[in-house]
C-alpha positions, -999 to +999 in steps of 0.1 A: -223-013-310-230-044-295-214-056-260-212-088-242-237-094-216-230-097-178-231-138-169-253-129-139-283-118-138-289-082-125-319-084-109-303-112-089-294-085-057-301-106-026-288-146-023-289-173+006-258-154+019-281-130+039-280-141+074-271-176+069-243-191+094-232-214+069-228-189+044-205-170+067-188-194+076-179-203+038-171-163+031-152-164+065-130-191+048-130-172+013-112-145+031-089-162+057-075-182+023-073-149+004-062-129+036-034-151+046-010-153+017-019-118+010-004-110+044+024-129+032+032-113+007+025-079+018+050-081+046+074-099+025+072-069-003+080-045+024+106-058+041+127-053+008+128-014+018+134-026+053+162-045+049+178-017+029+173+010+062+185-019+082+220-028+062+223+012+060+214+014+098+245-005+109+270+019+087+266+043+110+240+076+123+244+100+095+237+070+063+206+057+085+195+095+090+203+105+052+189+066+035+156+071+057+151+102+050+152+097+012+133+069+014+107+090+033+109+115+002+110+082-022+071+070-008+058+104-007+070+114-043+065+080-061+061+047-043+032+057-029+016+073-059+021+046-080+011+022-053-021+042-049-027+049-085-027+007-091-055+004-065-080+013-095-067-020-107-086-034-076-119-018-089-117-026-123-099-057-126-118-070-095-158-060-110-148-066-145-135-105-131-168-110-110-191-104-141-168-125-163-157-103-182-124-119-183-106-104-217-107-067-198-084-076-169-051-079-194-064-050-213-066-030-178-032-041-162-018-028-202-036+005-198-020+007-163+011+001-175+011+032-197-004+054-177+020+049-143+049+049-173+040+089-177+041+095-143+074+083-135+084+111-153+083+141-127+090+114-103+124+106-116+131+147-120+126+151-083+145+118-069+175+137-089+169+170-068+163+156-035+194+174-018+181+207-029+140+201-018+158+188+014+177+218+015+151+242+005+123+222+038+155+233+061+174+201+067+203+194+079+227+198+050+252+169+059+214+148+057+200+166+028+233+152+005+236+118+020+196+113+008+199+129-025+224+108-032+206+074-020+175+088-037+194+090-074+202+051-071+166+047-061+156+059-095+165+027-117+142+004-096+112+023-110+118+004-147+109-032-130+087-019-101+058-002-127+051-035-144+057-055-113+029-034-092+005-039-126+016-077-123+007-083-087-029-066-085-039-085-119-034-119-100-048-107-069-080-095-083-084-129-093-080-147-060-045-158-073-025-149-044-004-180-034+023-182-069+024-141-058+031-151-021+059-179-035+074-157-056+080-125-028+095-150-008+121-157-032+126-123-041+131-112-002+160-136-003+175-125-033+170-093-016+189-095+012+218-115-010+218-084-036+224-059+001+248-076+009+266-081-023+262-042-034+265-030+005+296-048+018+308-068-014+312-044-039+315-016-013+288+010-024+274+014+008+243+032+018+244+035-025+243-001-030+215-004-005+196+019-028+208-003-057+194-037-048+163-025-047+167-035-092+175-067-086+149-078-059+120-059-085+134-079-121+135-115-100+099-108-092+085-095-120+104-123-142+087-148-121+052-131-122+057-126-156+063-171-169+036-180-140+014-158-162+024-164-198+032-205-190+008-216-164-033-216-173-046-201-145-044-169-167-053-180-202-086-165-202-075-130-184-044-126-205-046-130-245-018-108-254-006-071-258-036-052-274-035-016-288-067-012-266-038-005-238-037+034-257-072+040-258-093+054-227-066+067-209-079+095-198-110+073-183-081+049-164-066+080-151-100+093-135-100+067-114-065+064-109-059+097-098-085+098-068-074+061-062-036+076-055-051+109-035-070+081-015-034+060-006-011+088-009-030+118+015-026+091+049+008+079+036+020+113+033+011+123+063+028+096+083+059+106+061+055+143+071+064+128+105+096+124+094+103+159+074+091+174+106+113+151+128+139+172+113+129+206+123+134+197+159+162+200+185+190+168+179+175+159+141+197+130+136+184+114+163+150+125+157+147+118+123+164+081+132+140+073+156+108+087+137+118+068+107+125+037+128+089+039+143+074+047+105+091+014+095+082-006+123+043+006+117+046-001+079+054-031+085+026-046+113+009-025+084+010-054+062-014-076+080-047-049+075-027-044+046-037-077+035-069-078+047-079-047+027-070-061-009-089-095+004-120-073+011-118-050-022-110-081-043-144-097-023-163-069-029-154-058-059-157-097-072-192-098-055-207-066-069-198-073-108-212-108-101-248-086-094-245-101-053-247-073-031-258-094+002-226-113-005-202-081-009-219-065+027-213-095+046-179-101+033-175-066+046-192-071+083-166-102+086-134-086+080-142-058+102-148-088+129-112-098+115-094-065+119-103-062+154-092-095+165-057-091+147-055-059+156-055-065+193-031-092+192-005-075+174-008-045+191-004-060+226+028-078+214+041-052+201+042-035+233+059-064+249+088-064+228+092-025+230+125-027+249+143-053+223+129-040+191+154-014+184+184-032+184+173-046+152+177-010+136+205+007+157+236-006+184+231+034+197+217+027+232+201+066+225+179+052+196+173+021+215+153+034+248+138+062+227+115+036+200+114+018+236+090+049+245+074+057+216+061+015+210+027+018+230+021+047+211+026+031+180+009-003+190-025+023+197-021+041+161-017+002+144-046-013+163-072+022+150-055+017+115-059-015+111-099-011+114-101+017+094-078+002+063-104-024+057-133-002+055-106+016+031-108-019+010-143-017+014-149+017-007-123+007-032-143-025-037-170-001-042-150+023-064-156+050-041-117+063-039-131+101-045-143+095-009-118+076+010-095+106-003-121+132+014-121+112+046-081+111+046-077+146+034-103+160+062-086+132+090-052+140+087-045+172+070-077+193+094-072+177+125-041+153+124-010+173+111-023+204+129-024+184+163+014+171+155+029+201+153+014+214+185+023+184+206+053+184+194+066+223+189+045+240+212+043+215+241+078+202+232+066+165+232+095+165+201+094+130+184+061+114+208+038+144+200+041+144+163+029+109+165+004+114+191-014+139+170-016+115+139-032+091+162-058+120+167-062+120+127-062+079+126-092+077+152-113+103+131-110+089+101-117+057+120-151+074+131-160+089+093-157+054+074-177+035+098-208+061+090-194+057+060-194+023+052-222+017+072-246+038+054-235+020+017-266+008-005-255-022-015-280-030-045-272+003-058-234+001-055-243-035-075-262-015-104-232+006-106-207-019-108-223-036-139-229-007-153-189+003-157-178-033-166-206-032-193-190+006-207-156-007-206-164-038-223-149-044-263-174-051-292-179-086-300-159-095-335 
């Protein structure tokens, strides 16, 4: 069976990139013009969920308790599974684009498609039971029924937000980021028009909240959807539905899988902050104020956030075009990048500890107590930042099996553990549960940087080709 050859040559592993100031400069610029719309957009996805919390947030302590503790349950069941499964799109669609194989990217973002379509399944059977899990991890019962039923109306968003995730990681893999940046902007204001609408229009409440969340994902997805059918900045990635979508599923799910166990291990253990919020003495305001501070770090989250899908798309780009050099000094300059940022937000968001929960809660209680727990935070966003683009860097590689050792060894050996005794057996409540993820955060840190560090970059190069070239179709 006969396959297309790689445009680039393979022997072709070291290029004028290697220590060449120009040549920094220009991938410096590569990745400031990626980095910055993907912040964008990133922040601009995620304030959809945040501006849910928030309209809840001012109907009083139990909906904010019960909506944030769903949505809690929501990212650790399914958001971010599927979020982490569609980083194999950043492998794939990224290698496959930088050896020109362009045909494979619409036949991957398909295949995704199908696969993150089967595992909505058990996701939608527990979003219907979340007031009994609740129940059964000993919450509060009043809290356990207000976020099973927020978490029911959180289950139709998952028809537009499957093919909407697929959507977003085809264009990005192929440096098309600003139509992706345009079109969250208008789908954050439709957003906060459909919470307002469903919330205090129609009256649903915390339920319509929960609702919106359909709206926002179908404006976006329609839009993604004509920029790629109508404009021609796609015409050579996307030639149609193909029944190759069906075949080699079980190949997409083996890198799917440790892809997800990569996102999802560090997600969910920031989310176990919040189960565990709830175990301790005054819940409601524990689990408010945890939540609250999960928010607030998801989203200065975004900006690493962004950084880390500019890296894997470099990466990934450079090592199916057969340029190693190229892919390890994209990687030493966004590590140069997440410290500066890093610092910079970190610092202001210590400054504007005593203001920033007014934007959540009018409860003076809720107030002074993120007011406390903001350096804490602003020290666990500057480590993570760091560490989530040497993340980008491995899925670049396609090396998720490892980022998912690191995290599992990081947070679930050292980091949980350390949580729960700050916080239950030296009472530190709500600030030692996040203390001890710090612990996890700063380890992990410490394991990618050998990590990444230690990468042979000609190999990782060989390897690259190699699974574009067994994924490629036979010529007609």
């Amino acid at each position: 069976m006969q396959k297309p050859s790689v445009n680039e040559p393979l022997l072709l592993l070291t290029g004028p990139e290697n220590g060449n100031e120009n040549a920094a400069a220009a991938e410096a610029k590569r990745l400031l013009r990626l980095a910055g719309p993907l912040v964008t957009s990133s922040v601009l996805q995620f304030a959809l969920r945040l501006v849910s919390v928030m309209f809840v947030g001012h109907l009083g302590e139990l909906p904010l308790a019960g909506a944030s503790l769903a949505t809690s349950l929501a990212n650790v069941t399914g958001f971010s599974l599927l979020v982490g499964m569609a980083s194999a799109l950043d492998t794939l669609c990224g290698q496959a684009f930088g050896a020109r194989q362009y045909h494979l990217l619409g036949i991957y973002k398909q295949r995704a498609m199908v696969v993150f379509a089967l595992a909505c399944v058990p996701i939608v059977a527990i979003w219907a039971n979340t007031t009994r899990i609740l129940l059964l991890l000993g919450q509060d019962a009043s809290i356990a029924a207000e976020a099973g039923a927020y978490a029911r109306w959180l289950i139709p968003s998952l028809v537009p937000y499957v093919p909407l995730v697929c959507h977003i990681r085809f264009l990005q893999t192929q440096s098309i980021v600003v139509p992706v940046m345009a079109s969250s902007a208008v789908t954050a204001l439709v957003h906060v028009l459909a919470c307002w609408a469903l919330v205090h229009g129609a009256g649903m409440g915390s339920k319509g909240a929960a609702l919106s969340g359909v709206v926002s994902y179908s404006a976006n997805l329609a839009m993604l959807t004509l920029y790629t059918r109508l404009s021609g900045a796609c015409k050579r990635t996307w030639t149609g539905f193909s029944m190759e979508a069906f075949k080699e599923l079980r190949q997409f799910a083996a890198l799917a899988f440790p892809s997800a166990m990569m996102v999802c291990l560090e997600w969910w253990s920031f989310e176990l902050l919040v189960l565990l919020s709830g175990l301790l003495p005054n819940p409601k305001l524990e689990t408010s104020v945890l939540s609250i501070c999960l928010n607030t770090g998801s989203l200065m989250f975004m900006v690493p956030s962004g950084l880390y899908t500019a890296i894997s798309t470099r990466v990934s780009n450079e090592l199916g075009a057969g340029k190693p050099q190229a892919a390890k000094l994209a990687t030493r300059l966004v590590i140069c990048m997440a410290l500066s940022e890093g610092l910079v937000i970190s610092i202001a968001m210590i400054l504007l500890r005593k203001f920033w929960g007014y934007l959540y809660s009018n409860e003076e209680e809720v107030v002074t107590y993120i007011a406390r727990m903001m350096p804490v935070l602003a020290m666990s966003f500057f480590i993570d930042g760091i560490h989530t683009s040497l993340s980008g860097v491995l899925t670049g590689c396609g090396e998720q099996k490892i980022g998912a050792r690191v995290n599992l060894a990081a947070f679930y050996l050292a980091g949980i553990p350390l949580s729960v005794l700050l916080a239950f057996v030296l009472h530190l409540n709500g600030l030692g549960l996040w203390l001890g993820i710090v612990c996890g955060s700063l380890i992990k840190l410490l394991l990618l940087m050998w990590i990444v560090l230690s990468v042979n970059w000609e190999k990782e190069a060989i390897k690259a080709q190699d699974l574009v070239l067994s994924s490629s179709l036979p010529v007609a």
